[in-house]
PDB file of N, CA, C and O in Angstrom:
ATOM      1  N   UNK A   1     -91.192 -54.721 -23.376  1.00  0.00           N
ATOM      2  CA  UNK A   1     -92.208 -55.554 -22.788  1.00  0.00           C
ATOM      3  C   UNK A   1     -93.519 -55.247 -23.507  1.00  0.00           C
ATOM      4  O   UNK A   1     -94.045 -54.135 -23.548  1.00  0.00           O
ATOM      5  N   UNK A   2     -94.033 -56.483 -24.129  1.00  0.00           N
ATOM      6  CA  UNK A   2     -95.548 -56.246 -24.274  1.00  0.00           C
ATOM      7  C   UNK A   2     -96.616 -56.815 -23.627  1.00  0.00           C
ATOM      8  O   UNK A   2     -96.501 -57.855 -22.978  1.00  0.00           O
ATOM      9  N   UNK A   3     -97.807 -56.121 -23.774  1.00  0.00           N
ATOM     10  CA  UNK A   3     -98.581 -56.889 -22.755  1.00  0.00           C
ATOM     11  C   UNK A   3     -99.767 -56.699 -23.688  1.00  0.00           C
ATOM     12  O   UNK A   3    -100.251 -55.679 -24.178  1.00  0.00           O
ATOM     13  N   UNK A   4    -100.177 -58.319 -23.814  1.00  0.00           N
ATOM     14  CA  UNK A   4    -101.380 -58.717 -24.641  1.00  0.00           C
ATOM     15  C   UNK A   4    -102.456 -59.085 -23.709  1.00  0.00           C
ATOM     16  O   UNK A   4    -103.311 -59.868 -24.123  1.00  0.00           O
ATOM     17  N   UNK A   5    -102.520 -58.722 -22.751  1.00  0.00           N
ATOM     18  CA  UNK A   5    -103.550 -59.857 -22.130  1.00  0.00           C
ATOM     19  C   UNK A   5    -105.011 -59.153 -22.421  1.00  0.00           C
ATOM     20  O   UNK A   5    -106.059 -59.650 -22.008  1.00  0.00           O
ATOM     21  N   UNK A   6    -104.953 -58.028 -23.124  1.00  0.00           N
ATOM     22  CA  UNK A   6    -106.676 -57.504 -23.328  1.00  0.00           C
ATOM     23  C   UNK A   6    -106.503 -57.991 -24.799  1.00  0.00           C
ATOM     24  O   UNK A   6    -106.861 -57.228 -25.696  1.00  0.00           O
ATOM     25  N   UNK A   7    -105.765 -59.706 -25.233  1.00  0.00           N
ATOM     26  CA  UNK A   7    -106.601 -60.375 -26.416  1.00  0.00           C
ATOM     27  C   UNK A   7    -105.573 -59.738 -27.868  1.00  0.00           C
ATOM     28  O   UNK A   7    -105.082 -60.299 -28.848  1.00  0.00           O
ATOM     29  N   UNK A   8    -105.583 -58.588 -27.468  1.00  0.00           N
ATOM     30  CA  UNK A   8    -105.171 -57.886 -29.338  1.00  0.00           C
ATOM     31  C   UNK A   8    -104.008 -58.749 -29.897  1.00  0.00           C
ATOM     32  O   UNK A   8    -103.538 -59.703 -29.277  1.00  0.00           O
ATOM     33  N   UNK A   9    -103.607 -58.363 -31.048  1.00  0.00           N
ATOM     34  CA  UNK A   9    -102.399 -59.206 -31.611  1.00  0.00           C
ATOM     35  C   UNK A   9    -101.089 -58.752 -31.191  1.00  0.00           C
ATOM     36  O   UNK A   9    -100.734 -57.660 -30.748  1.00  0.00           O
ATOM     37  N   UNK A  10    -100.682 -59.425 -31.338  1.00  0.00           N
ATOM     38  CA  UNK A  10     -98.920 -59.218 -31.530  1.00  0.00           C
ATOM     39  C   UNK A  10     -98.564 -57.705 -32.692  1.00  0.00           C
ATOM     40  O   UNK A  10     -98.843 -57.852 -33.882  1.00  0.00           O
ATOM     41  N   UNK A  11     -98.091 -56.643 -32.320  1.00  0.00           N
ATOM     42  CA  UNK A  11     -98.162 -55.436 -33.196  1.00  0.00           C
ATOM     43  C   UNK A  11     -97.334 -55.652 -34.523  1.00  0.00           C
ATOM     44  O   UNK A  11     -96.912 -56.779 -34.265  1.00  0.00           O
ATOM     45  N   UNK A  12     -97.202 -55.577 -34.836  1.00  0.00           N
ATOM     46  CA  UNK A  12     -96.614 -55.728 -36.804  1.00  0.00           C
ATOM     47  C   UNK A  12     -95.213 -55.300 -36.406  1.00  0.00           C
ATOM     48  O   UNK A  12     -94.330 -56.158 -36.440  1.00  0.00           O
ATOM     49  N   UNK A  13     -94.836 -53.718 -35.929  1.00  0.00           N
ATOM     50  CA  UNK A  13     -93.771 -53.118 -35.552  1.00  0.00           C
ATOM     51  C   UNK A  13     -92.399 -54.381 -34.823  1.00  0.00           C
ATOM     52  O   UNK A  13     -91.212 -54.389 -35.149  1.00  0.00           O
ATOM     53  N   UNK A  14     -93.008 -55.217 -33.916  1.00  0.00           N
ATOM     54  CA  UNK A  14     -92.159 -55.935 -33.371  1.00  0.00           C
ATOM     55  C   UNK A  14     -91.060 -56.773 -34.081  1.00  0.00           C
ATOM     56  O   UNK A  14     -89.903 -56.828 -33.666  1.00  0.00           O
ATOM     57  N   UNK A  15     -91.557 -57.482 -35.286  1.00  0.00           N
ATOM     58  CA  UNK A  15     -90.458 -57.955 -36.360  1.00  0.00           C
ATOM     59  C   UNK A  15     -89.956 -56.942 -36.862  1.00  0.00           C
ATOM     60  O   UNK A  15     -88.821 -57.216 -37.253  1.00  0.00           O
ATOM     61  N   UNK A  16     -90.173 -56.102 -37.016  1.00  0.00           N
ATOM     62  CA  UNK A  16     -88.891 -54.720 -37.407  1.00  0.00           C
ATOM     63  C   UNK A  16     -88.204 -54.476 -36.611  1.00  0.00           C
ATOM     64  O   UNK A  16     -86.995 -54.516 -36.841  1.00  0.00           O
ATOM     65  N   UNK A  17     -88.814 -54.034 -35.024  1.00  0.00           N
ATOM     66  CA  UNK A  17     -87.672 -53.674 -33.920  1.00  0.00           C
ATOM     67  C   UNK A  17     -86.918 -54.832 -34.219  1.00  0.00           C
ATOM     68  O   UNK A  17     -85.808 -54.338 -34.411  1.00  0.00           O
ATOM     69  N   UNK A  18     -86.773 -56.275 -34.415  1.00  0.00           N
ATOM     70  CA  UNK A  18     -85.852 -56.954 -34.241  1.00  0.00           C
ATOM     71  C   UNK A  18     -84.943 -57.026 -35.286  1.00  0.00           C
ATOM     72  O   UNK A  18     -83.752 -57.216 -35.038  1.00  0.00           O
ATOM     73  N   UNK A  19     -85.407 -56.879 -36.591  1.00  0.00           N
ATOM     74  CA  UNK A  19     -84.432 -56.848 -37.502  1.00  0.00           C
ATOM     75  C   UNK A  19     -83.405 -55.710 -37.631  1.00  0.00           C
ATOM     76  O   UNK A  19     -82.403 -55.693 -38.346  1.00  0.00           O
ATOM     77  N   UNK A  20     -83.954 -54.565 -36.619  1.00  0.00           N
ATOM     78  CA  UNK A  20     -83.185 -53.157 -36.894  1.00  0.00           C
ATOM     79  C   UNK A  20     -82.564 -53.217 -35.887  1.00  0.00           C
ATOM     80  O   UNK A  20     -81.410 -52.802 -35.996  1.00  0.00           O
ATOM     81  N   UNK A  21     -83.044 -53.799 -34.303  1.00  0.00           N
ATOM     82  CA  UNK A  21     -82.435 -53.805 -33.057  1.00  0.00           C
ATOM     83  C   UNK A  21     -82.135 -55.917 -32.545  1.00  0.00           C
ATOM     84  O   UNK A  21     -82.584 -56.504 -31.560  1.00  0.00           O
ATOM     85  N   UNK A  22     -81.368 -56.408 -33.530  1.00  0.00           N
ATOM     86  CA  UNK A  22     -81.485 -57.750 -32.916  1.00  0.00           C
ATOM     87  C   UNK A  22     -81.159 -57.842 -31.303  1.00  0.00           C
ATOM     88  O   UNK A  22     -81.623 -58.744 -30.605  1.00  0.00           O
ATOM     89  N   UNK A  23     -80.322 -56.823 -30.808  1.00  0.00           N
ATOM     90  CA  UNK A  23     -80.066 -57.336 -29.523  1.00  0.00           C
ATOM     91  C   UNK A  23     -80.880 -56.522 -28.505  1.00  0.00           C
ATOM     92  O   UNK A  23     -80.582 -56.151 -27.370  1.00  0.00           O
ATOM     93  N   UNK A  24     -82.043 -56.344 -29.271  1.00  0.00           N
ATOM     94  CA  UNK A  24     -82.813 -55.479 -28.184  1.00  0.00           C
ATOM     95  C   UNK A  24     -83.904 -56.486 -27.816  1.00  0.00           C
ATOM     96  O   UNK A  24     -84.740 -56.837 -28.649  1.00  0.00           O
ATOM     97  N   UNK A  25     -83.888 -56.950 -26.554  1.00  0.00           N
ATOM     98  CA  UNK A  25     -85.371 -58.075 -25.745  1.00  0.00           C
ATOM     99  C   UNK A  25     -85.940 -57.902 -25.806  1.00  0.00           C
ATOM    100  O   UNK A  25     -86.159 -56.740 -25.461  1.00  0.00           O
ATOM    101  N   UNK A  26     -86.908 -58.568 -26.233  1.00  0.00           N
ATOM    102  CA  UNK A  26     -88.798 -58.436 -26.015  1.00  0.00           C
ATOM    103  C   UNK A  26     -89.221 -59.537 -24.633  1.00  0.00           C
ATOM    104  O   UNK A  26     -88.685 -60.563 -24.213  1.00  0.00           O
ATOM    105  N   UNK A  27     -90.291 -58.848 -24.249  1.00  0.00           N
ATOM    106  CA  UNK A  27     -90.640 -59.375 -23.755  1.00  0.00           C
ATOM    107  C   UNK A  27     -92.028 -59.421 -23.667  1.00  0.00           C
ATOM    108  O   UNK A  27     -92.621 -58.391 -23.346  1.00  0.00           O
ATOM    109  N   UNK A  28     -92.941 -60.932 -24.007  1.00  0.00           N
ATOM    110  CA  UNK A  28     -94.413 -60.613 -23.828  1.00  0.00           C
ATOM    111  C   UNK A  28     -95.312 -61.417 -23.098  1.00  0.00           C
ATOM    112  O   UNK A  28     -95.360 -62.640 -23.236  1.00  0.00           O
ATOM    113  N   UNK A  29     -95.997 -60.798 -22.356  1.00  0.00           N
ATOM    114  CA  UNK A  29     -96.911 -61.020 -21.651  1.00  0.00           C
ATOM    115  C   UNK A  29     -98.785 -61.323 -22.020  1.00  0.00           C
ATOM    116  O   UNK A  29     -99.576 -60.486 -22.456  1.00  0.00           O
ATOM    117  N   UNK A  30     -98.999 -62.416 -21.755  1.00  0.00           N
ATOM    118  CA  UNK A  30    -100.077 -62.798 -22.537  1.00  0.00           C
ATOM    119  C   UNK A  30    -101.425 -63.329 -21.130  1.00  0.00           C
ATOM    120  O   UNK A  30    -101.281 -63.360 -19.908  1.00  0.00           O
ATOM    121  N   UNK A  31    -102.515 -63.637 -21.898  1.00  0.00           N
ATOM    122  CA  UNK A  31    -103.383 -64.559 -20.724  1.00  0.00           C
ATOM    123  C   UNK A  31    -102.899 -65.676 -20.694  1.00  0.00           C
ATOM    124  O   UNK A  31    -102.811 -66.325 -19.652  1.00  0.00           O
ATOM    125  N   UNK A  32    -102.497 -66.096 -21.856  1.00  0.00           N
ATOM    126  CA  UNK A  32    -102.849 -67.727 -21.957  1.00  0.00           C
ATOM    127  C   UNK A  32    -101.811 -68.134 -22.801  1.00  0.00           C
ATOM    128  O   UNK A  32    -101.861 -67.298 -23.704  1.00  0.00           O
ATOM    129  N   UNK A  33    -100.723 -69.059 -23.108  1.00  0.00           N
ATOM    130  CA  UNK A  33     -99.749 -69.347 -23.987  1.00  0.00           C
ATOM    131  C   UNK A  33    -100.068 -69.966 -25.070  1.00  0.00           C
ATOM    132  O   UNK A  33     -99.343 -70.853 -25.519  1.00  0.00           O
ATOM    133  N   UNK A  34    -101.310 -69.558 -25.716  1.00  0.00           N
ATOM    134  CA  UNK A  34    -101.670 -70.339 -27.103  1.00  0.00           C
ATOM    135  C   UNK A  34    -100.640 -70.774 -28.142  1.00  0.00           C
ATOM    136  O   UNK A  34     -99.937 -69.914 -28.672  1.00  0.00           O
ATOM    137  N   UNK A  35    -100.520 -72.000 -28.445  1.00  0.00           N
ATOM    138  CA  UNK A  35     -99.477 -72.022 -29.790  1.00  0.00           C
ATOM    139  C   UNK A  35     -99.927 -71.109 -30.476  1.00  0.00           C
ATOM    140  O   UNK A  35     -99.191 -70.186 -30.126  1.00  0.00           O
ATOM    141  N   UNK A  36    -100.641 -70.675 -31.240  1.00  0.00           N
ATOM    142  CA  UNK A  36    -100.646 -69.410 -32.053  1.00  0.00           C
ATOM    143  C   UNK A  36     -99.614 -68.402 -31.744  1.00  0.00           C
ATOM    144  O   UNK A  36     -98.643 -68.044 -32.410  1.00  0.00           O
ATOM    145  N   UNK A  37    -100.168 -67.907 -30.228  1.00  0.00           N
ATOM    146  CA  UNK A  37     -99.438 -66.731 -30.868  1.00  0.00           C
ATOM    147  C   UNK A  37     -97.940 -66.963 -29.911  1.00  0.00           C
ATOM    148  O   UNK A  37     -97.284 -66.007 -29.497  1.00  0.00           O
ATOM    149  N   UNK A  38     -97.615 -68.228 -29.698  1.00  0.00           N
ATOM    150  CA  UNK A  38     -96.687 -68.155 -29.036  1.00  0.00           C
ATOM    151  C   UNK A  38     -95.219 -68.319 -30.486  1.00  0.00           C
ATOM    152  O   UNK A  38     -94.147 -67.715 -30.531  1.00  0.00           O
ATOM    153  N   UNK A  39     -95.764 -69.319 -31.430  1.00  0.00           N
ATOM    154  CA  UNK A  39     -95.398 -69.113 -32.479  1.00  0.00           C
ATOM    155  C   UNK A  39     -95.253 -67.475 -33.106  1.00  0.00           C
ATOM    156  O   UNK A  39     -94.285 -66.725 -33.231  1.00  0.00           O
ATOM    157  N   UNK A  40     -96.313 -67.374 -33.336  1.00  0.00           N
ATOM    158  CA  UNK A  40     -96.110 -65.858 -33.956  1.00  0.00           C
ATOM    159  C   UNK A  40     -94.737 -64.910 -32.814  1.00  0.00           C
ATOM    160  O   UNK A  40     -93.824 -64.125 -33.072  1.00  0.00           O
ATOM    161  N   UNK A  41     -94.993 -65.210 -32.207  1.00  0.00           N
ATOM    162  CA  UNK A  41     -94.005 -64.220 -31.228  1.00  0.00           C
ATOM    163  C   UNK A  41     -92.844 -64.552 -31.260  1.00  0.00           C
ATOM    164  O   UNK A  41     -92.068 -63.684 -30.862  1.00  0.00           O
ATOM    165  N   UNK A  42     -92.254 -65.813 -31.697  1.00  0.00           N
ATOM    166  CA  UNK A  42     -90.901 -66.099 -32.092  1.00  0.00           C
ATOM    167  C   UNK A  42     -90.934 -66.308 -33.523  1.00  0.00           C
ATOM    168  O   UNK A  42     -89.905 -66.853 -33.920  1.00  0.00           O
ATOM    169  N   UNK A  43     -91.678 -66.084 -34.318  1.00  0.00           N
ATOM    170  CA  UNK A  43     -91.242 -65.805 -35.733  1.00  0.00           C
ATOM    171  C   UNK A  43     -90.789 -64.180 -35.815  1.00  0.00           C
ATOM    172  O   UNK A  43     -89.986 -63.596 -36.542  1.00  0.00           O
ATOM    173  N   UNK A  44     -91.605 -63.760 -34.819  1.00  0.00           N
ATOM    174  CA  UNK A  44     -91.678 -61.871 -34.795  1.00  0.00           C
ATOM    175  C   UNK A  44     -89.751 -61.749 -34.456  1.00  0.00           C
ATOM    176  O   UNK A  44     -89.077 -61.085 -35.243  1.00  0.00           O
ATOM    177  N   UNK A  45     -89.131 -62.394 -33.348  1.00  0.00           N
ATOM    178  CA  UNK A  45     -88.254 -62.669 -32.908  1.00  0.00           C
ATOM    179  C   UNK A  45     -88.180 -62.591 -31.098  1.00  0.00           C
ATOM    180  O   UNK A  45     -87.101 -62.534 -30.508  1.00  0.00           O
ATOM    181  N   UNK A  46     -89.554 -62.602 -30.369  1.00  0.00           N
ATOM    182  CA  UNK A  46     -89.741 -61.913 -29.299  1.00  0.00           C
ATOM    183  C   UNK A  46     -89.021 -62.989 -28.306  1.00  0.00           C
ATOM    184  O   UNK A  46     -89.179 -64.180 -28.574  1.00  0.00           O
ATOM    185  N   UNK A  47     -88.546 -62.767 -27.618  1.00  0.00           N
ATOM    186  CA  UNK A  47     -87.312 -63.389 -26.902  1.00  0.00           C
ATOM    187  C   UNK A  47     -87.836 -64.308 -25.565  1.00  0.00           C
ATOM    188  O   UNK A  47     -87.293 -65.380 -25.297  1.00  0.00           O
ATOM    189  N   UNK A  48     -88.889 -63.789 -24.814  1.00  0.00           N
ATOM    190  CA  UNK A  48     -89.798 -64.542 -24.053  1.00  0.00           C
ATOM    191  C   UNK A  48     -91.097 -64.520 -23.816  1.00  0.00           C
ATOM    192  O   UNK A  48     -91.643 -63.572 -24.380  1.00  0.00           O
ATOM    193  N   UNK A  49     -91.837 -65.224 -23.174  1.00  0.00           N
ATOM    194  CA  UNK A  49     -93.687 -65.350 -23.172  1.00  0.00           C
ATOM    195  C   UNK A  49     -93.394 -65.719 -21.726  1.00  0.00           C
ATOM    196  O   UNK A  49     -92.656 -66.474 -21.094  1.00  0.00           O
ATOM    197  N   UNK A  50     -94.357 -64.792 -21.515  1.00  0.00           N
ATOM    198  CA  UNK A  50     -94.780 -64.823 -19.911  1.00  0.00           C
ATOM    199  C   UNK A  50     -96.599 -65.161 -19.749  1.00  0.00           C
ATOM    200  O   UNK A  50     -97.296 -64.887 -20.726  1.00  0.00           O
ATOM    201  N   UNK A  51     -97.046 -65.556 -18.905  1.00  0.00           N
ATOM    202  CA  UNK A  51     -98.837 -66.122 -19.211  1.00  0.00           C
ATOM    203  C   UNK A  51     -99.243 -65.714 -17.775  1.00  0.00           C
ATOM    204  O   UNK A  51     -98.672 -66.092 -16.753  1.00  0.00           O
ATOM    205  N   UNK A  52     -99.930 -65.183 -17.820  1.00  0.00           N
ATOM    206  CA  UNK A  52    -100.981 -65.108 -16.292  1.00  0.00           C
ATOM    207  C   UNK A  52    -101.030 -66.293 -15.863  1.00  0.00           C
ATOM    208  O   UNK A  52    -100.564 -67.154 -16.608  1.00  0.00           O
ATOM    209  N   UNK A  53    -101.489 -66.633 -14.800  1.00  0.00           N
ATOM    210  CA  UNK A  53    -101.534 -65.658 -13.353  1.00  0.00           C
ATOM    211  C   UNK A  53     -99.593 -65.445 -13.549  1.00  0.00           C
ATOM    212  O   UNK A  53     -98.784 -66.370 -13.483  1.00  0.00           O
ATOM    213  N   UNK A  54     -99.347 -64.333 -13.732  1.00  0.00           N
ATOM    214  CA  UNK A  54     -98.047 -63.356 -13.129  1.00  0.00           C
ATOM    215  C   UNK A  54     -97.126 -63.674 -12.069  1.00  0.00           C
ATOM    216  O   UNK A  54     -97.717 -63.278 -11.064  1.00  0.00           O
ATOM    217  N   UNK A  55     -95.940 -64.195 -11.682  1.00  0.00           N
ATOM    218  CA  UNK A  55     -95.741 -63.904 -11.314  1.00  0.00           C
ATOM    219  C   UNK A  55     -93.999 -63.670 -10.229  1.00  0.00           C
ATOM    220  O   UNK A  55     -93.222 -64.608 -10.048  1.00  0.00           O
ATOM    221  N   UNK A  56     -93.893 -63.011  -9.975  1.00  0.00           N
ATOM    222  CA  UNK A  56     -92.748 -62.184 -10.218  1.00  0.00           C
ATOM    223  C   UNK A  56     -91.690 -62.668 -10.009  1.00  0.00           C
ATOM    224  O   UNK A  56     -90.760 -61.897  -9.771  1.00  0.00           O
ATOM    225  N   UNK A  57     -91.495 -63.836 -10.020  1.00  0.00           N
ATOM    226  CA  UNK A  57     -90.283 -64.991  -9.873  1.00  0.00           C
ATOM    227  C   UNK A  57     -89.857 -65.543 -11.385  1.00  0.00           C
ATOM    228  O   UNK A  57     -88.693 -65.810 -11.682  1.00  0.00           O
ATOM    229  N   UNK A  58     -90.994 -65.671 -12.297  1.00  0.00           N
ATOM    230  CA  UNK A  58     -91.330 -65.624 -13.354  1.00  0.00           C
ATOM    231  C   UNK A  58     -90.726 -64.802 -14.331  1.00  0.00           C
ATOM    232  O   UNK A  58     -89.946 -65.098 -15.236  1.00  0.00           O
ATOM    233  N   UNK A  59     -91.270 -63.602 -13.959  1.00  0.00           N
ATOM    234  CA  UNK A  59     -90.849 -62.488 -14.652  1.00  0.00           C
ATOM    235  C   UNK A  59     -89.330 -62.394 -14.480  1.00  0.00           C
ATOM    236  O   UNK A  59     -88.464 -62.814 -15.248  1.00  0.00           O
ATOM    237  N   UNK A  60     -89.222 -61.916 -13.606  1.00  0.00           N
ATOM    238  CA  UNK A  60     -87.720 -62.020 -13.073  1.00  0.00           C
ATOM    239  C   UNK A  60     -86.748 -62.845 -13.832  1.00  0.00           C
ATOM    240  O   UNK A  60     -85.717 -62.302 -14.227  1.00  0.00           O
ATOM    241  N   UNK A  61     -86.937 -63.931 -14.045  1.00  0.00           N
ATOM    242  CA  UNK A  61     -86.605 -65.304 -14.866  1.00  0.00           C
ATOM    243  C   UNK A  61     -86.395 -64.881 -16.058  1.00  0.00           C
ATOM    244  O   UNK A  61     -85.222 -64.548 -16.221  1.00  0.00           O
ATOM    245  N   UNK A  62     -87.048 -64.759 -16.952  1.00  0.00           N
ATOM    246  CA  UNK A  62     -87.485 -64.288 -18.001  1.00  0.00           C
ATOM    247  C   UNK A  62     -86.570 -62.712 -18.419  1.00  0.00           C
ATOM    248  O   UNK A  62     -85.911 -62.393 -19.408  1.00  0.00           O
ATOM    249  N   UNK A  63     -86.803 -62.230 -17.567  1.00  0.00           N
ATOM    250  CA  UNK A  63     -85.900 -60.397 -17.713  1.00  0.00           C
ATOM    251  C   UNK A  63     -84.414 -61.108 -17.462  1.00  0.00           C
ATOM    252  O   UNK A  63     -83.613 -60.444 -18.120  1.00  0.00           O
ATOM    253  N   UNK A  64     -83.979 -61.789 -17.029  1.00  0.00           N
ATOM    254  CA  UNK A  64     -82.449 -62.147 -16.593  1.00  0.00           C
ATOM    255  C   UNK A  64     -82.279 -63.158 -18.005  1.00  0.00           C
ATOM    256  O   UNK A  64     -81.232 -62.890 -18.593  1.00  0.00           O
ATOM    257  N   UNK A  65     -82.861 -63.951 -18.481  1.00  0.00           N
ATOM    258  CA  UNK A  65     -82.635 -64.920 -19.616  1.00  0.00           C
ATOM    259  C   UNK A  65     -82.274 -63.711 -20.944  1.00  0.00           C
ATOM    260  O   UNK A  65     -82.023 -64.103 -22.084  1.00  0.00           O
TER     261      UNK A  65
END
């Protein structure tokens, strides 16, 4: 799980965990679902985007997919 919502980027490391761990989930958590970086996060290979307001029906969703 990552959690962007204080703005920073998507970490560099994450397209490696996936190429070394494909069946390992990401999961990221953002403010806002900008195409930017919602793109970037599935080029990275990150498996879902979650956006504030949170919440846990959502998440839930998302952790089971």
């Amino acid at each position: 799980m990552i959690d962007l919502r204080g703005g920073q980027a998507l970490p560099a490391g994450v397209a490696t965990l996936k190429r070394q761990h494909p069946t390992t989930p990401v999961l990221l958590i953002t403010s806002t679902l900008e195409p930017a970086i919602v793109l970037e996060a599935m080029r990275a290979g990150v498996n879902e985007c979650v956006a504030e307001p949170l919440k846990a029906a959502e998440i839930e969703t998302a952790v089971t997919r």
